[in-house]
C-alpha positions, 0 to 999 in steps of 0.5 A: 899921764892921760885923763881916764876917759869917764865912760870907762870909769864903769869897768873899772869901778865894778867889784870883780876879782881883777878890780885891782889888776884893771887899774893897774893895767888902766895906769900903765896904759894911760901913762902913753899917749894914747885915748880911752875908748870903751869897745866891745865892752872893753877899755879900748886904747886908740891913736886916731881910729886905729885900736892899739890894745885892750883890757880884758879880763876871764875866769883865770886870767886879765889881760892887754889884747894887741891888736896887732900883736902878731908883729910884736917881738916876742923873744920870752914868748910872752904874747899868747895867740887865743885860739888858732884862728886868731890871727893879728891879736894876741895877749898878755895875760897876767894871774895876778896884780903883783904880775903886772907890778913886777913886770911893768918894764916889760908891759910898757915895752910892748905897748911902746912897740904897738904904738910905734908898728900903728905909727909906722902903719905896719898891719898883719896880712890877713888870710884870704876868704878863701884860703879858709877851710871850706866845709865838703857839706857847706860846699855841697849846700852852695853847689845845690843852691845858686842863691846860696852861693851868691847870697853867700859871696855877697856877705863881707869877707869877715861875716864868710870867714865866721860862718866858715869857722863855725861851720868848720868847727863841729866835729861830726859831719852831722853837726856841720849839717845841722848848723848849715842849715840852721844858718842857711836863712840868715845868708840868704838875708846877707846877715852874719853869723851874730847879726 
């Protein structure tokens, strides 16, 4: 077994509702060769640089986000993909400790299969940038604004993507309007959505 990485040891000591689910989790994760990091506020478990999975927990469920989950086999369909634009990760979630004990087999299986696909060097493709759907109002802002434009081109391909989703996310055009404009600054300061 792994030596639990003591910069971890914070997430797993704090009394909250998955407390026991965590370690049990943490166990099963350890009991790989793989290295403990802490990302995103999170048990992240690597080999090399490469992130293999994660504990985290919600309201209503804890789970092991796959990095590259989407190229998992998945016959019980077990792996849930968190929204529709997520597109490598996908979780395992589970409701309760006993879920987890009961269905260690299974567990240890999918992160022997990650581990072997990050061996293999195996990865999701990507959708491009541009194959993203491009709001008619952002559209209109870029076409009436060059530096926009190529404020907005010069911006890494995963800070476009953002700014794309959450502007494709409102339903009204109004609201697409408004967080248009609201972000327009940050673009022209090549900054990400979250920056």
């Amino acid at each position: 077994m792994n030596i639990p990485n003591p910069t971890v040891n914070w997430f797993f000591d704090k009394s909250t509702k998955w407390q026991e689910a965590y370690q049990e989790l943490r166990d099963l994760a350890l009991s790989f060769d793989v290295t403990e990091e802490l990302k995103w506020g999170c048990p992240c478990y690597t080999i090399g640089k490469n992130n293999i999975f994660l504990i985290h927990g919600f309201k209503d469920y804890c789970a092991l986000l796959f990095m590259q989950g989407a190229l998992l086999k998945d016959p019980e369909k077990m792996l849930i993909q968190q929204t529709e634009n997520v597109q490598s990760a996908r979780q395992l979630r589970f409701t309760s400790v006993d879920e987890i004990v009961n269905n260690q087999s299974i567990i240890k299986a999918f992160i022997k299969e990650a581990i072997e696909l990050d061996k293999a060097g195996l990865k999701v493709t990507l959708k491009k940038t541009t194959e993203f759907k491009m709001p008619s109002e952002f559209q209109d802002a870029l076409n009436e604004m060059p530096e926009l434009k190529t404020a907005f081109e010069a911006l890494t391909p995963g800070r476009q993507r953002g700014y794309l989703l959450y502007f494709s996310s409102a339903k009204q055009s109004k609201t697409r309007t408004e967080r248009i404009e609201k972000h327009i600054p940050k673009i022209l300061d090549g900054k990400g959505l979250d920056d």
